[in-house]
N, C-alpha and C positions, 0 to 999 in steps of 0.2 A: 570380774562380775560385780554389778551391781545391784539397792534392791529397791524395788518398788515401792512403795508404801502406798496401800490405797482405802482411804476412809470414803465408805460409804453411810449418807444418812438419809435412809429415804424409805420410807413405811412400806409403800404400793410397789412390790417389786416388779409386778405386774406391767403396770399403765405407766409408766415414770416413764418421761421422753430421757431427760438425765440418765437414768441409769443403762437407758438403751444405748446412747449415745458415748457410755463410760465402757458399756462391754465393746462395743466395737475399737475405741482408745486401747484398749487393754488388749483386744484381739489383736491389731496392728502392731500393738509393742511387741509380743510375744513372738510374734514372727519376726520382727526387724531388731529385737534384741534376744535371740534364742536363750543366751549365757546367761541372762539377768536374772535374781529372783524375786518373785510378784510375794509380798504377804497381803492378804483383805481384815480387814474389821468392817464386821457389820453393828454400826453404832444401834440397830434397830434388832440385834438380837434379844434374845428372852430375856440373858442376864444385864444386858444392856452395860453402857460406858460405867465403869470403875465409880462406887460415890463419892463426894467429897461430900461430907458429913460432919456427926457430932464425934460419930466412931471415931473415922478417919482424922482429926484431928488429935482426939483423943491416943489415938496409935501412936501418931508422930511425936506426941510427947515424951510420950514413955518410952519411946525407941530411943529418942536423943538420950533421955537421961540411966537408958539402959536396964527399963521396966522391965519383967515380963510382961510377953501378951498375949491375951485371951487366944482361943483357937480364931473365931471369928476376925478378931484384927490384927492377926497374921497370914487370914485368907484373903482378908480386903488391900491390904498392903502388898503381899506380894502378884497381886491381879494391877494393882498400880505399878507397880514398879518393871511389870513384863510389858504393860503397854507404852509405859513409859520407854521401855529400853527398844523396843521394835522403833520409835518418832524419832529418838537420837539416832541409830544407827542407820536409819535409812539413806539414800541416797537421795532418792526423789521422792516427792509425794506428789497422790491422783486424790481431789477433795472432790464429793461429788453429792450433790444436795438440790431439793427444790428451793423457792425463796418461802420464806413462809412471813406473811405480814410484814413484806420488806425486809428482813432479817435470815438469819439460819435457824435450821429447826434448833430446839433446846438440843437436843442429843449429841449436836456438833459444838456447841457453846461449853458443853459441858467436858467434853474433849479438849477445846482448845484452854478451858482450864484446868485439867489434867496434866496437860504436859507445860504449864508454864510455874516453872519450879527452876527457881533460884541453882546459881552452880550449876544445872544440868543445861538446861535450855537457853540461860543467859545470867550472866553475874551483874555485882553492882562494882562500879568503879566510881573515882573521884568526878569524873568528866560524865556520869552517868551511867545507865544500864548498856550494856553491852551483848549483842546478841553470840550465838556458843556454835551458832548452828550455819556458819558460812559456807558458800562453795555448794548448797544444794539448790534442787531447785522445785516447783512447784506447778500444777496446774489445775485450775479450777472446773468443774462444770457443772453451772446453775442453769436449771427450766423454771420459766414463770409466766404466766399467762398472758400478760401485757409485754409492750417491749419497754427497759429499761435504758438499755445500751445499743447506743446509731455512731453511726459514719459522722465526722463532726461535720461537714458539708451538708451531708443530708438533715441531720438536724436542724442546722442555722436553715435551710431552705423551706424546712417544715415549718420553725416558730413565726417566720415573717410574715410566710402566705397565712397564718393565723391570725397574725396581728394585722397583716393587709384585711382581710376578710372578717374582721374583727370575732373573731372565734377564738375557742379558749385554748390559751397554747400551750398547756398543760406541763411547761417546760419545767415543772418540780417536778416531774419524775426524775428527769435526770441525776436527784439529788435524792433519793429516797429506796435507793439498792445500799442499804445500811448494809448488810450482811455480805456484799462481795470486799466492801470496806475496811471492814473489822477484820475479817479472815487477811485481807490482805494487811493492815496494820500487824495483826499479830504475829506474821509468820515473817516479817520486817524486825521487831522484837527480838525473834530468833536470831534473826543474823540471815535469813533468808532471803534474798533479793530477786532473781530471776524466777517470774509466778507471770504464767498464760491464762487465761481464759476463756473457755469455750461458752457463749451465752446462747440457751436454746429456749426463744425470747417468742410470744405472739399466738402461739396456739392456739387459746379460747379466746382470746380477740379476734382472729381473723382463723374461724375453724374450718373456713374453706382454703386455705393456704396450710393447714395442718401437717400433711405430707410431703408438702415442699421445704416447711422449716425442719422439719426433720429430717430430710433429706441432705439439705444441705451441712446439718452439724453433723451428721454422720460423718458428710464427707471432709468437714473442716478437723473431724476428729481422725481420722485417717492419717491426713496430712501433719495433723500437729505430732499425734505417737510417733511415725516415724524418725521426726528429728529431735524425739523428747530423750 
């Protein structure tokens, strides 16, 4: 048995093509991995991700040096250290988020600075940081409004006839999905190498294709759970 690990961070749980798209992932797995166990974090709960604060710092000193600790920072601590032990133990991870200003919402940033803790997640050696967390694997699924991510054919055939047609080739976007970047650097950090991603890309750009792009990450979500 393996386990899932699936961080969710998305407000509208409602309207999210992403999160639509994460339960059908998640519906596919569950059938085609019966044995496995699914844990959720919803980064967008009430108590929301674990702080890293003045407390939280202040905790970890007086733990090292064998302080007592207030009731408070031994509730903040051990709320770290349970979310932290679900990220190591898993097997795979399901990250599943809108883009927000080119980036991850704060709630997921603030996660992936939770678990990026020395010794556990990765050590330092002579030859550099070392990732702890090898052997798992990963899969992304970002919704964003505009498209980010093309076919590289289709791309190069888009920016030409732009620049034939002298129109604007808008070819920085390519360069500006900061946040599918970062999650991937960090989870690389880990020791994490095998990370998919489902992009459910164009919606309120083309809101008459709305249906269709949904349609289709549905069914690219199908196909990826099953051989996740």
């Amino acid at each position: 048995m393996q386990t899932l690990l699936v961080i969710k961070a998305h407000p509208q749980t409602d309207t999210s093509n992403s999160l639509a798209v994460a339960d059908e992932f998640i519906k596919t797995y569950q059938q085609t991995h019966p044995k496995d166990q699914i844990i959720t974090y919803d980064l967008y709960d009430p108590e929301g991700v674990p702080a890293l604060n003045e407390l939280t710092l202040s905790a970890w000193k007086k733990k090292k040096v064998g302080k007592p600790l207030s009731k408070e920072e031994d509730q903040l601590l051990s709320r770290h250290q349970a979310w932290l032990k679900d990220f190591i133990h898993a097997d795979k991870y399901l990250f599943v988020n809108p883009m927000y200003n080119h980036f991850l919402p704060a709630e997921l940033k603030q996660y992936l600075d939770l678990t990026a803790v020395a010794h556990k997640t990765f050590k330092y050696t002579s030859n550099g940081s070392v990732g702890l967390l090898q052997g798992k694997k990963a899969m992304h699924i970002q919704a964003a409004g505009d498209i980010y991510h093309e076919q590289p054919l289709k791309r190069t055939v888009r920016f030409l006839w732009q620049k034939l047609t002298k129109g604007s080739s808008n070819i920085s976007c390519l360069l500006t999905d900061l946040g599918s970047l970062y999650l991937t650097n960090m989870l690389n950090f880990y020791g994490v190498k095998d990370i998919s991603s489902i992009y459910v890309e164009g919606a309120d750009k083309y809101p008459k294709k709305r249906a269709e792009i949904l349609a289709n990450a549905l069914k690219n979500a199908k196909i990826e759970a099953e051989k996740f």
